[in-house]
C-alpha positions as CSV (number, residue, x, y, z in Angstrom):
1,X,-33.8,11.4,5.0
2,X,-33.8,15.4,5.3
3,X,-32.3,16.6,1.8
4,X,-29.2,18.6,3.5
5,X,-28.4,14.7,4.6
6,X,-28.4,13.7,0.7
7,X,-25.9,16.0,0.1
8,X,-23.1,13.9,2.2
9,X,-21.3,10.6,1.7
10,X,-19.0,8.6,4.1
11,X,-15.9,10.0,5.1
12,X,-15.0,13.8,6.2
13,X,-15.4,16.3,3.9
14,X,-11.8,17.8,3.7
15,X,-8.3,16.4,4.8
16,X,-8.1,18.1,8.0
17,X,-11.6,17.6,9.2
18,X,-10.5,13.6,8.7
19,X,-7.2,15.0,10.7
20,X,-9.2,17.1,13.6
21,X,-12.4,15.3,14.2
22,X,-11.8,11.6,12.8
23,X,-12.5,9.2,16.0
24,X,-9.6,7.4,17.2
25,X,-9.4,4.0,15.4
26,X,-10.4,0.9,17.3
27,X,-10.0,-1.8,15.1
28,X,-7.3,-2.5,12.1
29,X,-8.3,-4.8,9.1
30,X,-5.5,-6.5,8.1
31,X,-4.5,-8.4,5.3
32,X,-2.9,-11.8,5.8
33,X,-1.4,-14.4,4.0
34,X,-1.0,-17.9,4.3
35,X,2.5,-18.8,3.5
36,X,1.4,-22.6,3.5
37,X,0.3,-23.5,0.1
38,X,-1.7,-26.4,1.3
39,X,-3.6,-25.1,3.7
40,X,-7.4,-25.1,2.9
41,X,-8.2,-22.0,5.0
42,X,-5.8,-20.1,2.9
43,X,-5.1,-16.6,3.4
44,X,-7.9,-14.8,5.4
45,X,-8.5,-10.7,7.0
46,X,-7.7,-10.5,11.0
47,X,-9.1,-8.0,12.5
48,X,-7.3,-6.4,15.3
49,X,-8.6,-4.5,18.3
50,X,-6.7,-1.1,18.5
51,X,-8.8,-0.1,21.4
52,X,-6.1,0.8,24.2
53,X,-8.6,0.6,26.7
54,X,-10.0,-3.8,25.2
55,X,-9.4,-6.3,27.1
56,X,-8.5,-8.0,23.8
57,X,-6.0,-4.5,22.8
58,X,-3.3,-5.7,19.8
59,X,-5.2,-9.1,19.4
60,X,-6.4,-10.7,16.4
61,X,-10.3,-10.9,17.7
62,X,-12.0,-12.4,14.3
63,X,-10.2,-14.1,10.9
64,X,-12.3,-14.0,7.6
65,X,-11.4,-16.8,6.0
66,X,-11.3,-16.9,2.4
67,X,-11.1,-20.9,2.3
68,X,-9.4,-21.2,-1.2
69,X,-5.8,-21.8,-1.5
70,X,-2.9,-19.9,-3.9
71,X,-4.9,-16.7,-3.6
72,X,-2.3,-14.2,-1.5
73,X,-4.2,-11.5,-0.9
74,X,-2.4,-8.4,-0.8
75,X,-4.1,-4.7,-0.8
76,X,-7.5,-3.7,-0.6
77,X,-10.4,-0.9,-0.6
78,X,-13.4,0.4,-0.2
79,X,-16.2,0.6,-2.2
80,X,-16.6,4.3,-1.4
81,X,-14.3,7.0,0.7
82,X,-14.5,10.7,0.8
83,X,-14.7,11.4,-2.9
84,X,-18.1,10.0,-2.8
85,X,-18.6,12.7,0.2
86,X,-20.2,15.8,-1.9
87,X,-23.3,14.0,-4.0
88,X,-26.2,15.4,-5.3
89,X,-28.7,16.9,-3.1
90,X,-31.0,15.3,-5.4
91,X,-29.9,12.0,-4.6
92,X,-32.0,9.1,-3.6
93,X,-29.7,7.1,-1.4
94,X,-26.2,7.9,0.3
95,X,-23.1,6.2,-0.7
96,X,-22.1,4.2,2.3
97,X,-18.5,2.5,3.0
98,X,-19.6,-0.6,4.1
99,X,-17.5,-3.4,1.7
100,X,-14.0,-3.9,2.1
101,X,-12.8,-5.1,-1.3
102,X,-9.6,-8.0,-1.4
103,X,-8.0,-8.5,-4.4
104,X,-5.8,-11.8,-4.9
105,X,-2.6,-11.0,-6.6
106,X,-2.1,-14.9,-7.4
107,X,-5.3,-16.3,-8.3
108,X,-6.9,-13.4,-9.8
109,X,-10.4,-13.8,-7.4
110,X,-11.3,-10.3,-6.0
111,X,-13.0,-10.8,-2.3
112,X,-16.1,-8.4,-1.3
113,X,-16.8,-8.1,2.4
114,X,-19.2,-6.7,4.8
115,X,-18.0,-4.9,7.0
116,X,-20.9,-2.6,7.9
117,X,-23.0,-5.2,9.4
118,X,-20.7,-6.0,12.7
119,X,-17.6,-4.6,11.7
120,X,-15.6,-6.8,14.4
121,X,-16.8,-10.0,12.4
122,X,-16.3,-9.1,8.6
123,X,-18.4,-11.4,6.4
124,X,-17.7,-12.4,2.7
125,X,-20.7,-11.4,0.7
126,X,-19.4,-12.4,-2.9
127,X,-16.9,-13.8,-4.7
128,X,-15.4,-12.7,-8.2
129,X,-14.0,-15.3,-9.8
130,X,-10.5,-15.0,-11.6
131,X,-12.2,-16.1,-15.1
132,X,-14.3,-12.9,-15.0
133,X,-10.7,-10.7,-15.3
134,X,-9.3,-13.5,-17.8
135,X,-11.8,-12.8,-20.2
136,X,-11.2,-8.8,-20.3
137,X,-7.6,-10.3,-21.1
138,X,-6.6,-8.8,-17.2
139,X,-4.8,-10.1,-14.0
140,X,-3.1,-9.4,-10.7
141,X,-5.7,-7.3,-9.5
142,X,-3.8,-4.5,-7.2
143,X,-5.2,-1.4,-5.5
144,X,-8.8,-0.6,-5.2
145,X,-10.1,2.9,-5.3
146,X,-13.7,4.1,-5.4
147,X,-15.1,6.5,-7.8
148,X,-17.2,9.4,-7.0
149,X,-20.2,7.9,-9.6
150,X,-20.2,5.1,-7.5
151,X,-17.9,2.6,-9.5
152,X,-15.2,0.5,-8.2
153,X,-11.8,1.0,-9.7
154,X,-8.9,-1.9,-9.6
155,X,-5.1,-1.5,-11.6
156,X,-4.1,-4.9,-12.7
157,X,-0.8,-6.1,-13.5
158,X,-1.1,-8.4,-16.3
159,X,-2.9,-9.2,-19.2
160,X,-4.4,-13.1,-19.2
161,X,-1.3,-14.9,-20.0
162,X,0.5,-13.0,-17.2
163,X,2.5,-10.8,-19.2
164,X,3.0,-6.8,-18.2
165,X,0.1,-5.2,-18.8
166,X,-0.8,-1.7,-16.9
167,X,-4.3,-1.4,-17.6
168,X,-7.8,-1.0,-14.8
169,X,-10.9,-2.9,-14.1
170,X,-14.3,-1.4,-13.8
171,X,-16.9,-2.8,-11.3
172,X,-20.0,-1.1,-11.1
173,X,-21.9,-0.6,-7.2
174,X,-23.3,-4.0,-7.0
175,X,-19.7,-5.6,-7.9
176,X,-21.0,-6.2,-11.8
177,X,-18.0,-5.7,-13.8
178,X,-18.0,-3.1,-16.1
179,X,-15.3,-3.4,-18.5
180,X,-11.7,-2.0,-18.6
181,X,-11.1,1.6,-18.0
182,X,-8.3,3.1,-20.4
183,X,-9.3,4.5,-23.7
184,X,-7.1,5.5,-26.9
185,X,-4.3,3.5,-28.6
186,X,-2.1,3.9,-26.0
187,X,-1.5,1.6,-22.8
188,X,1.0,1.2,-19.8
189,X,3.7,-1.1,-20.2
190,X,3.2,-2.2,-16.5
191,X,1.0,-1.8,-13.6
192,X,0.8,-1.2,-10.1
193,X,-0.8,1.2,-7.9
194,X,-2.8,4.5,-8.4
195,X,-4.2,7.6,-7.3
196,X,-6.2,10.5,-9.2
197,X,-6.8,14.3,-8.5
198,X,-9.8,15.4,-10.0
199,X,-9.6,19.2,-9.4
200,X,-6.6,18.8,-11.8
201,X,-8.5,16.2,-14.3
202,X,-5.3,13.8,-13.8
203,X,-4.4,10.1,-13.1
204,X,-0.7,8.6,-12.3
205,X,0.3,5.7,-11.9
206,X,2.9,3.2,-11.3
207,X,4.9,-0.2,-12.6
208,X,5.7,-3.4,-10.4
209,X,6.1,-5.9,-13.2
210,X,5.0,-9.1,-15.2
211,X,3.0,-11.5,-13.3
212,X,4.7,-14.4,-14.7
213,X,8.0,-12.6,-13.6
214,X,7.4,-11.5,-10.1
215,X,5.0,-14.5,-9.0
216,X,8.4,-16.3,-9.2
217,X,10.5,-14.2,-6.9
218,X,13.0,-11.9,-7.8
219,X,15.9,-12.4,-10.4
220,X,18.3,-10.2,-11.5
221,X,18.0,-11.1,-15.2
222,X,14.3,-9.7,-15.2
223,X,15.4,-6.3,-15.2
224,X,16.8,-7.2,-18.8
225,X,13.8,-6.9,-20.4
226,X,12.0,-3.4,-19.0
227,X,8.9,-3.8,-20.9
228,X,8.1,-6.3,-18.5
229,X,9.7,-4.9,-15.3
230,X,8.3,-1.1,-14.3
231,X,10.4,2.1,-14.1
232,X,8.1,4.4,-15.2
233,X,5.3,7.2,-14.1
234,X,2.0,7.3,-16.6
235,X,-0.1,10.1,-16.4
236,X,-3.4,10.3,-17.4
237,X,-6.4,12.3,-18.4
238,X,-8.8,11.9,-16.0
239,X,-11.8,12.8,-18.1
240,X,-11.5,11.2,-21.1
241,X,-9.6,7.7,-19.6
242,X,-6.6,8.5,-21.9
243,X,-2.8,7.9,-21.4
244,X,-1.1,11.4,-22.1
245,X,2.4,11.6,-20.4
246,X,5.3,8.8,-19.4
247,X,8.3,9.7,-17.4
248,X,10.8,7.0,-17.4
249,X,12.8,7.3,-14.3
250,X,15.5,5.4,-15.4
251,X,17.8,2.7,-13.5
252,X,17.5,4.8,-10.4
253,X,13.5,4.5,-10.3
254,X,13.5,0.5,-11.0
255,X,9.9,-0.9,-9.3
256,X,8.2,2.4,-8.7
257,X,5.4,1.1,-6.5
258,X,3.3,2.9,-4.2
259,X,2.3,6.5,-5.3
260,X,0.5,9.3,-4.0
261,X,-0.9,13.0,-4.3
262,X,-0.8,15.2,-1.6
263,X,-3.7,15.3,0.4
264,X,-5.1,18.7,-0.5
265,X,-7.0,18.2,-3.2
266,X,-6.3,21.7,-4.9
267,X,-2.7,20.3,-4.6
268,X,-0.7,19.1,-8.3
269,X,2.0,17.7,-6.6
270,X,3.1,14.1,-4.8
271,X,5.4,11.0,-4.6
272,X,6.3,7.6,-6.0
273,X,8.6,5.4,-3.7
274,X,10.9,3.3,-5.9
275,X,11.8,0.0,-4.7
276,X,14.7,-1.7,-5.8
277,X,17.5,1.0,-5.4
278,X,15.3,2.8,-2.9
279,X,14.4,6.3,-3.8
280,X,11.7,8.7,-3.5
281,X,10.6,10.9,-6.6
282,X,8.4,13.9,-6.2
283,X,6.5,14.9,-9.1
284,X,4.1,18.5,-10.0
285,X,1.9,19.7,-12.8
286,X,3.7,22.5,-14.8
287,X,1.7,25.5,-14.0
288,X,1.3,26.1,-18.0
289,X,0.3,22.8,-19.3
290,X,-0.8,19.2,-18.0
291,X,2.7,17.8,-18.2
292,X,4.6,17.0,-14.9
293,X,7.8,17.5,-14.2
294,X,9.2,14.5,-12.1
295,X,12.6,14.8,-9.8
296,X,14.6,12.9,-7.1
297,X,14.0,14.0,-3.8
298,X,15.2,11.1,-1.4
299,X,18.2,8.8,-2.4
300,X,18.6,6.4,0.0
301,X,22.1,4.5,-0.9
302,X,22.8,0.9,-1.1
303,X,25.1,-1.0,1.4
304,X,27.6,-3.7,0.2
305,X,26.7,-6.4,2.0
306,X,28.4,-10.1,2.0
307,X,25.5,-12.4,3.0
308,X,27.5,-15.3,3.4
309,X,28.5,-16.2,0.5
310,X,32.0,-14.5,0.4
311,X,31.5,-11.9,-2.5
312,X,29.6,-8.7,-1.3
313,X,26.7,-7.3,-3.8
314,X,24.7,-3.8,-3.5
315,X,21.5,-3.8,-1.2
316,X,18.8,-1.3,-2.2
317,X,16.9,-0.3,1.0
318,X,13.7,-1.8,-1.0
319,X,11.1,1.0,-0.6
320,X,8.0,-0.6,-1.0
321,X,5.5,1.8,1.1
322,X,5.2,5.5,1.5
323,X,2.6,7.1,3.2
324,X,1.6,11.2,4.1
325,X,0.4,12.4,6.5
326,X,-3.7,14.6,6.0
327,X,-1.9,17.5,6.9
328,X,0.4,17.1,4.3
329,X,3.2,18.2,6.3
330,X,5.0,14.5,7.0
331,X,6.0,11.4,4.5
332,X,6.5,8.2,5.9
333,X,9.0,5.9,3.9
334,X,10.0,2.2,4.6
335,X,12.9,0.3,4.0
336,X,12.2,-3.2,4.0
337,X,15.9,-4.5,3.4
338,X,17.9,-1.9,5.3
339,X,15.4,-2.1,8.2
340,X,14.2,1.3,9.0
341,X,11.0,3.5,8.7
342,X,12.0,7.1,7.8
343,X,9.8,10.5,9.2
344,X,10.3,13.1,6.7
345,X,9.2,16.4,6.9
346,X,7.8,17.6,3.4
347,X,6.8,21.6,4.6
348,X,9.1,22.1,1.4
349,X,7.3,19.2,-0.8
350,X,10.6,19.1,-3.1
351,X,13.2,19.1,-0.4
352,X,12.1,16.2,2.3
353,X,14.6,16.6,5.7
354,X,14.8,13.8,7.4
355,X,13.6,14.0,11.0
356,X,13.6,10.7,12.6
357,X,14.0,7.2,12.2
358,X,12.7,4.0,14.1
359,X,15.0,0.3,13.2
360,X,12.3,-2.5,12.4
361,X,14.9,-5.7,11.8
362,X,15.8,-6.0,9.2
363,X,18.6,-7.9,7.0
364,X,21.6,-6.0,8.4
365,X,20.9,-6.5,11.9
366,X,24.4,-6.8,14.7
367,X,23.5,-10.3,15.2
368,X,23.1,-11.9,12.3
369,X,26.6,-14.1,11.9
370,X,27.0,-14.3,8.3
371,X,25.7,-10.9,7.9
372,X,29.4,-8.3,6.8
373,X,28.6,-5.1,6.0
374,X,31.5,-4.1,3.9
375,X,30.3,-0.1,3.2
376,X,27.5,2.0,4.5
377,X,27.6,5.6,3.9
378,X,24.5,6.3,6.7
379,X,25.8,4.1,9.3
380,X,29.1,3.6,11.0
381,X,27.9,0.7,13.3
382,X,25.2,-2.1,12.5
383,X,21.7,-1.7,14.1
384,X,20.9,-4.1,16.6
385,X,17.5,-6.5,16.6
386,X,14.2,-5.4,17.3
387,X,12.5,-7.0,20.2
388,X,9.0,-6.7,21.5
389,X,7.6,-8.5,24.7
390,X,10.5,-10.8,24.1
391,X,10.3,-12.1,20.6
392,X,12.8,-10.8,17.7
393,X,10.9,-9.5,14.9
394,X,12.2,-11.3,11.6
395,X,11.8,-9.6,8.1
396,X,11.5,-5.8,7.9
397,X,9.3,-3.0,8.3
398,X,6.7,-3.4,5.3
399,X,3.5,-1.7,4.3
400,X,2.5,1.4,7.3
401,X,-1.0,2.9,8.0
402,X,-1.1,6.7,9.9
403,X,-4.2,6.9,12.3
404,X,-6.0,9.9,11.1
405,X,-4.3,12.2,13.8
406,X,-1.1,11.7,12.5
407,X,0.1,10.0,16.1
408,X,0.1,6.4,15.5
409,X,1.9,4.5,13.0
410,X,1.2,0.8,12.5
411,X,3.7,-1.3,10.3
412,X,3.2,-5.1,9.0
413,X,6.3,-7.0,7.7
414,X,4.9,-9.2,4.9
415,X,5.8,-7.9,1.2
416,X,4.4,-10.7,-0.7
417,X,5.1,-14.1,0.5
418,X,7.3,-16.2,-2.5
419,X,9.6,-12.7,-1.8
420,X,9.3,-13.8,2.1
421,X,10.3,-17.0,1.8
422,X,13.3,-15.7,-0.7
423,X,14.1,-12.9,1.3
424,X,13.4,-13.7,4.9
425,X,13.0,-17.2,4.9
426,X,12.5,-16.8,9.1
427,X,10.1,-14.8,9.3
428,X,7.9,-16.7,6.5
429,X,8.4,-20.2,8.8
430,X,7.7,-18.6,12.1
431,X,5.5,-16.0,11.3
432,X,5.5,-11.7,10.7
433,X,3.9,-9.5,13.0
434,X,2.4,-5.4,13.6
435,X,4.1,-3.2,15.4
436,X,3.4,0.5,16.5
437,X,5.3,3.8,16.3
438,X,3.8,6.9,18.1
439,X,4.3,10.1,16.2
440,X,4.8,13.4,17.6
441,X,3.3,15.3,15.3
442,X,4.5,18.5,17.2
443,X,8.0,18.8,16.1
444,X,8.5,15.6,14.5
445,X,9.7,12.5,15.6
446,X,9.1,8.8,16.1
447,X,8.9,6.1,19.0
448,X,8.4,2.5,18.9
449,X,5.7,1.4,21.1
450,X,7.1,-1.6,23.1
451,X,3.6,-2.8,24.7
452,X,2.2,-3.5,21.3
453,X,2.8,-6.2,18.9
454,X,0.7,-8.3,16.6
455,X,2.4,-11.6,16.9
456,X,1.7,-13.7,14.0
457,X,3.5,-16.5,14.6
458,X,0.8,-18.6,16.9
459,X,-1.9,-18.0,14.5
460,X,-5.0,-21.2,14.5
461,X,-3.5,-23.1,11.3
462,X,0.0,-22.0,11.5
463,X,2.8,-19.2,11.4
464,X,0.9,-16.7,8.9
465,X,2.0,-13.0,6.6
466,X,0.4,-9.6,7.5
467,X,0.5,-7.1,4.9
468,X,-1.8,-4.0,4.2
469,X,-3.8,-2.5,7.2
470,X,-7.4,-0.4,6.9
471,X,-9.7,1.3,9.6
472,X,-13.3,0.9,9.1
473,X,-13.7,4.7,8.9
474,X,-11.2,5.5,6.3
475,X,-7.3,6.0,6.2
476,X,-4.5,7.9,4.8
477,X,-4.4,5.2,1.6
478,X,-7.8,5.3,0.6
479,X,-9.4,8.4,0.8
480,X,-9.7,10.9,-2.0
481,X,-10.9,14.7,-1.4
482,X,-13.1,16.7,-4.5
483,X,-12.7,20.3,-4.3
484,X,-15.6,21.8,-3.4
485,X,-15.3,23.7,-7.0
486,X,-14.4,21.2,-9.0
């Protein structure tokens, strides 16, 4: 190995080159869950061929199985991305991105695959068990990101009792766990997802809730107590592993879930989508100090429905994905309630305009009978249902993954399966699916591709949940850009 070819990782060595020369994806890794607690397979990673030109195009060609049941997967990552991408020239080996990591939210086991070896067949190389977060008093393992010394980085949710806890898990290159990662006196009150820009020395992160709260399904009394239900940002310092800053967003930012910096990695700036009431902060570093300065962007208003019962209650939209796109110029936002997935365009990061939207199902669709929609202030007529190839998609647009051009759009419906069942009972009996939305990323604007769908519903031991997607190469979620002067 020449010494110019130490001096590279996986991944693309800015944003745009991941944009511009980033092959087309053929192959979507996909996260699926078992909604059947007494299955033996349990939940299990299809692998989908993307290849529009495969005989076998939007078909589930290989399922990993994990063969335990109660795990539900949920998201995942890799064990290294584009942060790994500048290394020293002095280095013996090359980081490579060849394990796909799978957290369980429910059992607290954390799933390490190969994917490297024939990345059409993934292959499950070890197994962490739940004890070995118990006794770092951690659990509900969430996202997954790599670290440029080689570690492996996962935010939990709880601590071992299930109680809120917002707190990460260090695993070192060979899947060794290292310990927890925050330092100081002061801790998260909740946990969720996170991302970290290290030109800026920073760390956010989000709040879902208590384990022992959402592992339940949702009640309205939980937001009673908001030490164990999430409304907050927490910033960190990235350097010394220490908890510096807390914006509480208030009512408004109930379940802030899925966060992210702009792509650019000399950028201070990005968003948090907040579930329940369905809005969108944006948050930047003050140009004169480490403290951010956090503001509502996107507010996204509630519908009074009556769902039957003869009373009619506010629905939040449920924001629970967001996604930008490398060239930081679009964000992507779901609405798993309402139905719809929102193009934005961010050119002016602090004032999104809404460009185009694309209706997934949803709960307010024109043909469900006990469905009254007594106020909308977006909508003067209900949308109608979404079919594909002639099956009606149940549940709602859920997590999203951008091909690395920007043009294609995939979109799961699972959320997390006891909030299926509660939810969208339909869809968790017959079965979600992936869909496709082709993006011009000209001037803007989505399309639903009606000659793809995922259809989850015949699946070899019974109707079964996607939820987060990954390429083999890399995707919009996962990878993290060093400045090349940082």
């Amino acid at each position: 190995m020449s010494k110019e070819a130490c001096c590279h990782g996986p991944g693309y060595a800015t944003p745009l080159d991941a944009l511009k020369n980033g092959p087309r994806e053929t192959l979507l890794y996909t996260v699926t869950i078992q909604p059947n607690l007494d299955e033996p397979h349990g939940d299990y990673l299809s692998t989908i061929d993307v290849d529009p030109d495969s005989p076998t195009y939007s078909q589930v060609v290989h399922r990993t199985f994990t063969n335990r049941k109660g795990n539900e997967l949920h998201h995942s990552g890799w064990n290294a991305c584009s942060s790994c991408y500048y290394v020293d020239k002095n280095a013996k080996s090359v980081p490579k991105r060849n394990r796909l990591i799978l957290p369980a939210l429910n059992s607290d086991f954390i799933y390490v695959l190969d994917v490297a070896t024939d990345p059409r067949k993934p292959e499950i190389v070890k197994v962490i068990d739940g004890e070995v977060l118990k006794k770092h008093n951690v659990t509900a393992p969430h996202t997954t990101h790599c670290l440029a010394n080689g570690n492996i980085m996962i935010s939990v949710m709880g601590d071992a009792e299930g109680y809120a806890k917002g707190d990460f898990i260090l695993f070192d290159s060979e899947f060794n766990c290292v310990g927890t990662w925050t330092k100081g006196g002061r801790k998260a009150l909740c946990g969720y997802d996170f991302w970290y820009q290290p030109y800026y020395d920073v760390m956010v992160s989000t709040e879902w809730g208590a384990p022992n709260k959402f592992r339940r399904g949702w009640k309205n009394e939980d937001l009673e107590d908001m030490t164990q239900y999430g409304c907050r940002l927490n910033f960190y310092k990235w350097s010394t592993q220490t908890l510096y800053q807390t914006v509480d967003l208030g009512v408004e930012g109930t379940t802030p879930l899925e966060v992210r910096f702009l792509h650019d990695p000399k950028r201070p700036d990005g968003y948090v989508g907040c579930a329940l009431y369905a809005k969108v902060f944006y948050f930047k570093k003050r140009a004169d100090s480490d403290e951010f300065d956090v503001k509502k962007v996107i507010d996204i208003p509630n519908k009074l429905v009556d769902t039957g019962s003869g009373v009619a209650s506010e629905m939040g939209g449920m924001i629970s994905d967001i996604i930008i796109s490398l060239d930081d110029r679009f964000l992507y936002v779901n609405c798993w309630m309402h139905g719809d997935v929102r193009q934005y365009d961010i050119t002016i990061p602090d004032q999104p305009k809404l460009v185009s939207r694309v209706w997934l199902g949803g709960a307010i669709c024109s043909d469900l009978p006990n469905v009254i929609v007594k106020e909308d202030k977006e909508l003067t007529e209900r949308p109608p249902p979404c079919i594909i190839k002639g099956r009606r998609l149940e549940g709602g647009p859920q997590m999203m993954q951008l091909s690395l051009d920007g043009k294609r759009l995939y979109v799961s419906s699972s959320l997390y399966s006891p909030w299926d069942k509660q939810f969208y009972p339909k869809m968790a009996s017959k079965g979600g699916h992936v869909v496709l939305i082709d993006v011009d990323m000209v001037n803007g604007g989505m399309t639903l591709n009606k000659d793809f769908l995922v259809d989850f519903g015949k699946e070899p031991y019974g109707p079964s949940l996607p939820h987060e997607m990954r390429y083999p190469g890399g995707d919009c979620t996962s990878d993290i850009w060093l400045a090349k002067d940082s």
